[in-house]
C-alpha positions as CSV (number, residue, x, y, z in Angstrom):
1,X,237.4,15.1,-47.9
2,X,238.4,15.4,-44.3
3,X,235.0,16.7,-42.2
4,X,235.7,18.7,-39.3
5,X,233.5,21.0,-37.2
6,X,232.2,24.2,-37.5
7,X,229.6,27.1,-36.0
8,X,227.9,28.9,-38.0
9,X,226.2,32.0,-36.7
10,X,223.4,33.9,-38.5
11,X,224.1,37.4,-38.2
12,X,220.7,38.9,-39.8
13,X,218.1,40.3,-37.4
14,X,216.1,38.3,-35.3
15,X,216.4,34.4,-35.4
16,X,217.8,32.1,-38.0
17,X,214.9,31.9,-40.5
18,X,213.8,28.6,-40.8
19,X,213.9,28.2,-44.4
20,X,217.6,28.5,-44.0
21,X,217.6,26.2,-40.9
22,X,215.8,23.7,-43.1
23,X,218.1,24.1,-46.4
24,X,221.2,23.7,-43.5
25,X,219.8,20.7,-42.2
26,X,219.3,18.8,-46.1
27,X,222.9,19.6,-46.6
28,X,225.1,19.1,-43.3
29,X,224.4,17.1,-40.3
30,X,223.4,19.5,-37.7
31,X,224.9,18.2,-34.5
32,X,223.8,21.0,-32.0
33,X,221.9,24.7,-32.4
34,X,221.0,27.5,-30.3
35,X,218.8,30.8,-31.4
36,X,221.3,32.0,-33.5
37,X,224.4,29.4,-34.0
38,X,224.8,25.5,-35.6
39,X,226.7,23.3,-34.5
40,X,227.8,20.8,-37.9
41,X,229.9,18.5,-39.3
42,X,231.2,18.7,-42.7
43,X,234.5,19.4,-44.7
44,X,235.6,23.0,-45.1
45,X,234.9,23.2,-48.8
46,X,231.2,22.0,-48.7
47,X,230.6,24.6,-46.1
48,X,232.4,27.5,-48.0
49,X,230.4,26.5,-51.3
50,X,227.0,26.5,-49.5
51,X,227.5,29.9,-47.3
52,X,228.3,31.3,-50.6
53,X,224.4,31.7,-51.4
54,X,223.7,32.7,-47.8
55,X,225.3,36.1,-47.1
56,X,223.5,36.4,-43.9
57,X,226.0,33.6,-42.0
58,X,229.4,33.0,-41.2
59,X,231.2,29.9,-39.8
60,X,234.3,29.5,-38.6
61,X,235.9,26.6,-36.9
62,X,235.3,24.5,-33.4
63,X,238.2,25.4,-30.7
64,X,238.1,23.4,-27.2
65,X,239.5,25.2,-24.6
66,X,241.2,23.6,-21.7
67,X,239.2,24.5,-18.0
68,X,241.4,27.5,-16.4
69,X,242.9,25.8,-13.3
70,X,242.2,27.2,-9.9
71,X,244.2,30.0,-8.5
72,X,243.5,28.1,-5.1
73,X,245.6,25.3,-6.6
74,X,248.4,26.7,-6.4
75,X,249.1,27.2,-2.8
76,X,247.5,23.3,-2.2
77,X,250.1,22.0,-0.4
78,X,250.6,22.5,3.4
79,X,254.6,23.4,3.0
80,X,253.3,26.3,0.2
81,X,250.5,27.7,2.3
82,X,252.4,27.8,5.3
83,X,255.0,30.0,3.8
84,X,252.7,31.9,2.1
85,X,251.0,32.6,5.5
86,X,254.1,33.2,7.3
87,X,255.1,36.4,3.8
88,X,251.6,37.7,4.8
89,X,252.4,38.1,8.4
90,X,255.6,39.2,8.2
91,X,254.6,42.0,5.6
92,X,251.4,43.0,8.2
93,X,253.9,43.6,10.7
94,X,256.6,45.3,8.8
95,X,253.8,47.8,7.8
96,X,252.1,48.6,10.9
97,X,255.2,49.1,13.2
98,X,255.1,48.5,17.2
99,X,256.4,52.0,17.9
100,X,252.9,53.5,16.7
101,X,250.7,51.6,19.4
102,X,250.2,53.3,22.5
């Protein structure tokens, strides 16, 4: 059996009880928890078969999300920004014509 990870969230009032915690921790390596969620490593099917008796929690698999880039990235070089700069200026004085000034 093939192990992967999983969270698995108590969704009852309060905290996790810790009779539950306890049970979790005999059966599954418990790799990180918070007030309500585990962090563990096991294969799909031994999760499914003990969360059968627990009605009270739900898992669903670990997903890694790549950090968003910057949006200051993307003008990053000196050629970009200066155009960039050069579109904002333009547009400022298109907008706000001469002939209004007094």
């Amino acid at each position: 059996m093939k192990t992967q990870r999983f969270i698995l969230t108590y969704t009852g009032r309060g905290t996790m009880p810790t009779t539950d915690l306890a049970f979790l921790n005999e059966h599954v390596p418990v790799l990180d928890h918070s007030r309500r969620s585990l962090l563990v490593e096991d294969a799909p099917e031994h999760i499914r078969h003990l969360l059968r008796s627990m009605p009270r929690w739900q898992y669903r698999p670990e997903r890694m999300y790549q950090p968003v880039r910057q949006v200051g990235s993307l003008i990053a070089s000196p050629a970009v920004r200066r155009i960039v700069i050069m579109a904002l200026v333009l547009a400022l004085f298109s907008s706000f014509p001469l002939s209004c000034m007094n």
